[in-house]
N, C-alpha and C positions, 0 to 999 in steps of 0.2 A: 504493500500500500504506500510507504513512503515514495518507491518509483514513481508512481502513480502520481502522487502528491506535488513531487517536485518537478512533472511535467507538469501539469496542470500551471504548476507558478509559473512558468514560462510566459514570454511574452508572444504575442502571435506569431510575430517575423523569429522569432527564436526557434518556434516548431516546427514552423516550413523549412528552415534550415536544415534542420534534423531529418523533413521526412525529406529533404533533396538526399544530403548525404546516404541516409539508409537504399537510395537507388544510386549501386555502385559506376554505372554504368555512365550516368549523367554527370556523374561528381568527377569520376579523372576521366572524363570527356573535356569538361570546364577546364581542370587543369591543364589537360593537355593542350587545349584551342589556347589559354592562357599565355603556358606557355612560347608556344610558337607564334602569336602575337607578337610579345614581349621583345623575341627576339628579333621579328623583324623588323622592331622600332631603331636597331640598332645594324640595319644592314648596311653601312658604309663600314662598317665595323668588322661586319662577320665575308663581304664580296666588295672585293675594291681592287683599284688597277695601281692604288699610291699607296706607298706602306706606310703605318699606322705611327711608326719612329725610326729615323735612320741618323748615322754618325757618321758623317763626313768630313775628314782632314780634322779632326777632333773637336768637331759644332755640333748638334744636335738641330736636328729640323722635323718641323711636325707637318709631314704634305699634305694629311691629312684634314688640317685645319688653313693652310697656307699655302697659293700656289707659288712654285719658285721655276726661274725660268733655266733653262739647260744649261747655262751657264756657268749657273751656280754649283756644277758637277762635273767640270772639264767640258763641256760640248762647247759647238758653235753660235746656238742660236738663242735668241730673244725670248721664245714663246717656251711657254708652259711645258717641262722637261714629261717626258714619256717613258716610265719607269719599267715598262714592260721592252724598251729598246733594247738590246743585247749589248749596243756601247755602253748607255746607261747603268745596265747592272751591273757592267762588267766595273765599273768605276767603282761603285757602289759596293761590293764584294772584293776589295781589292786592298790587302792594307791592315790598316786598324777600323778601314771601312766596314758600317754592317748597317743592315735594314731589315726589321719589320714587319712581315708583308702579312693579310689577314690568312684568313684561312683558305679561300676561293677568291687568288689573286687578278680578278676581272670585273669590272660595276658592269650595271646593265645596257650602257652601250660601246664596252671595250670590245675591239673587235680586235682575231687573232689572226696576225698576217705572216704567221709562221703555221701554220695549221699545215697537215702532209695531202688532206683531202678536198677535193673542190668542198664548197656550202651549199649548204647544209653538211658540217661535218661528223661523224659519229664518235661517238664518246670513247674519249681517250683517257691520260695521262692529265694531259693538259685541262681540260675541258671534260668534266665527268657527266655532262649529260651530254657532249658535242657541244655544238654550233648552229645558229640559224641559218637563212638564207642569206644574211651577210655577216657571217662570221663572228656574231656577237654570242657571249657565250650564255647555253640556256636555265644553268644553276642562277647564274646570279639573274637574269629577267625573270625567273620562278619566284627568287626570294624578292623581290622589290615588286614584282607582280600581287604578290602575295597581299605585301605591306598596304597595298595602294586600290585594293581590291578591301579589305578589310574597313580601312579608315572609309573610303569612299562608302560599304555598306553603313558605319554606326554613323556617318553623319546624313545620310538620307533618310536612315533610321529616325533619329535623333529631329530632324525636323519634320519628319511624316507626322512621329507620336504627336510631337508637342500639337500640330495644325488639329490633327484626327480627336482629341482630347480636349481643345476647343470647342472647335465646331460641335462635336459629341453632346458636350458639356453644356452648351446653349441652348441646343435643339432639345434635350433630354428636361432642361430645368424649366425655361421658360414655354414649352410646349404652342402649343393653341396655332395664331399663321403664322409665327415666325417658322417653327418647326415643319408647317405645310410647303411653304415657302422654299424651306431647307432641303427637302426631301425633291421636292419635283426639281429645285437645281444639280442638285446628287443627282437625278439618274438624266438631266440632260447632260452636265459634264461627263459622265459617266461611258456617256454612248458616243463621246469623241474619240475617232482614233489617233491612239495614243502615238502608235507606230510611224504613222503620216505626219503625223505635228514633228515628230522628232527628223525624221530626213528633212522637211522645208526648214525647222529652222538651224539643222545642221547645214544644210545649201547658203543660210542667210548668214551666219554666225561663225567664228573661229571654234571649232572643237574644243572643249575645257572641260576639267571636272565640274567646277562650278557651274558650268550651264546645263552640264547634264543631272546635278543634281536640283537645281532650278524647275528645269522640265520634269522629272519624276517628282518632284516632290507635288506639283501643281495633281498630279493623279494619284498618288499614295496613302492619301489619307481618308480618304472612302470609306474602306473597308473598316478599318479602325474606328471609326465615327459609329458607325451604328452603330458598336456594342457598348460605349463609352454612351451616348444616346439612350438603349437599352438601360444601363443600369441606372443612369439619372431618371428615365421617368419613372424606375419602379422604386428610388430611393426618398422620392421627394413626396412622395406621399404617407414614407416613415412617420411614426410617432415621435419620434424624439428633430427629426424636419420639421415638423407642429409646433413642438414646444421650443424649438428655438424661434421659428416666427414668433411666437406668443409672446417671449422675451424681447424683443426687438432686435435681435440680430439680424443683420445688412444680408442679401443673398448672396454678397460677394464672399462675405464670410461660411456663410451656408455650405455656398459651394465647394469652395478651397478645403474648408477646416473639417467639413460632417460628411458631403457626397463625394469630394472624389477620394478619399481614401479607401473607400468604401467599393470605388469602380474603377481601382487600380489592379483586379487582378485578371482580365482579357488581357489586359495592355501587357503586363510581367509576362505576361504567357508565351504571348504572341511575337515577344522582342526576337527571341532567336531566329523564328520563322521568316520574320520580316529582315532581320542581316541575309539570311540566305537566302532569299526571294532578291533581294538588292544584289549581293553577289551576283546571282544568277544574270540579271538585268544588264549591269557590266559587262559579263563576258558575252553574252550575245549581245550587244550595241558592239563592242569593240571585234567583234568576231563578222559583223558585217558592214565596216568600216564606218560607223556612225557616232565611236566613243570618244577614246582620249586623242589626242591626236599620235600620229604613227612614231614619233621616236620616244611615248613613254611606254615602259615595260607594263604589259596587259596580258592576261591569259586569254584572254579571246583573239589577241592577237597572234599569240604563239598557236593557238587552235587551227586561227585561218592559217597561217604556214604550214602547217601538218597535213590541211586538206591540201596544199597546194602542192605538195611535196611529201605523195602517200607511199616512197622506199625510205624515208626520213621520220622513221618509227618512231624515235626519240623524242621528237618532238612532241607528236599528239600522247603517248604513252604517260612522259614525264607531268605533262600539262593536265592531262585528265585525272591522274593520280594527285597533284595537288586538289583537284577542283573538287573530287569526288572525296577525298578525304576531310576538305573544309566542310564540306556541306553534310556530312557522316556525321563530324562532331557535334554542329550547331544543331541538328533533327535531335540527336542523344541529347543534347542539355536543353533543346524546347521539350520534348518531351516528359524529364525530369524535373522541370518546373513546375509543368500543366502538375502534376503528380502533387507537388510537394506545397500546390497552391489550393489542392482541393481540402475542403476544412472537413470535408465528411471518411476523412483518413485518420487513424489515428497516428 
């Protein structure tokens, strides 16, 4: 009975935590998506063409924060030294000379001009997934892919909720024509095509993240509204929504402080679904050349290479194995939420 007990004292978000962890599946899913987040906040770090400290004629230079031009390494020229040059590191190596170099010596548009096999090259030595169609190598576009693939999901995310949560929030409390109102514009936005809006103003517009998150964001928050909608109009007619009118509490306060805590658990649910719903979005805009634009590293881009170049296995292999793994883990931790969100669990 004290087990009992001292569940019971728990705070709510305390128990949902518990019933997350007791589904193993979803708990080092989290950690593991966590992890590999984490580190590709830190990809110039872990894939790069400039070593991370090097000691030259006994100075210390950090290329990695500072560019220095060839000069400054015995060469001839002016411009920004190319640490993957063979004079270069032979200097570099040479001496009381040393450098550096990360772990996957290539960023995501080092291209390798010593490769043995035309590009698309296959994975060597040098390059352990190969090379694309121009010789850039495809660990490091994987891992900054990855990076940029992610952030791009939590901030399309991040502004879908907050709009859908809104709108939800207004239509749900205030009811009557505002909410009619609300409804018949949802399903005419609704029956825009989304797909056509985005090639014209891809035709009109320079390709950015930002515009493409602009664009999704204007359709994304739909779905999330009704249920955010859903639980305000069945909250507001609560007894203790009563008694706080009765009291003269403001409905701003209503809102904020009694109903939406109350209609935050679609939204918690739903978060992971909707990162990998945005993933998804990404790689197909960029896979049919409508995303970022072509020199940032995209998996949808590495996708369209693979069709275009289907003896270059490597490529769509490598690529799919990230995309299908990302989106493995976010399904295990949305489902392990939905789980540990339900109150009729013990």
């Amino acid at each position: 009975m004290s087990g009992v007990k001292a569940v019971q004292a728990l705070s709510p978000g305390a128990r949902a935590w518990r019933r997350y962890k007791a589904n193993r599946r979803g708990y080092y899913s989290l950690w593991i998506f966590s992890l590999l987040f984490v580190l590709s906040l830190f990809a110039e770090v872990l894939s790069n063409d400039k070593p991370l400290l090097l000691s030259y004629q006994g100075e210390l230079y950090v290329p990695l924060l500072v560019s220095y031009p060839e000069t400054t390494f015995g060469g001839d020229f002016e411009t920004e030294a190319d640490y993957n040059d063979p004079f270069i590191r032979e200097q570099l190596e040479g001496g009381e000379n040393w450098a550096v170099f990360p772990l996957n010596q290539y960023s995501y548009n080092s291209i390798n001009f010593e490769t043995e096999h035309p590009n698309p090259a296959p994975p060597s030595a040098d390059n352990l997934l190969g090379t694309d169609d121009r010789g850039r190598d495809v660990l490091a576009r994987l891992i900054y892919g990855f990076r940029i693939s992610v952030l791009f999901a939590l901030a399309l995310t991040v502004v879908g909720t907050l709009i859908g949560i809104l709108a939800g929030a207004l239509q749900g409390y205030l009811g009557g024509r505002f909410d009619l109102f609300m409804q018949r514009f949802i399903e005419v936005w609704g029956s825009m095509p989304e797909l056509y809006l985005l090639i014209i103003f891809s035709s009109i517009f320079q390709p950015s993240i930002w515009l493409l998150i602009i664009l999704l964001s204007l359709f994304g928050w739909m779905g999330l509204a009704d249920y955010v909608r859903a639980e305000f109009l069945r909250g507001r007619n609560m007894d203790y929504v009563r008694a706080a009118h009765a009291l003269g509490v403001g409905n701003r306060q209503i809102m904020w402080r009694h109903l939406l805590p109350n209609s935050m658990t679609p939204v918690i649910t739903f978060l992971p679904f909707r990162i990998s719903g945005s993933i998804l979005a990404l790689t197909s805009l960029d896979f049919l050349g409508l995303g970022v634009p072509p020199s940032t590293p995209s998996l949808g881009e590495l996708l369209s290479q693979g069709k275009e170049n289907i003896d270059a296995w490597w490529l769509s292999m490598s690529t799919f194995g990230v995309l299908v793994g990302t989106l493995v883990l976010l399904i295990f931790i949305g489902d392990a939420l939905r789980e540990a969100m339900d109150i009729r669990r013990g």
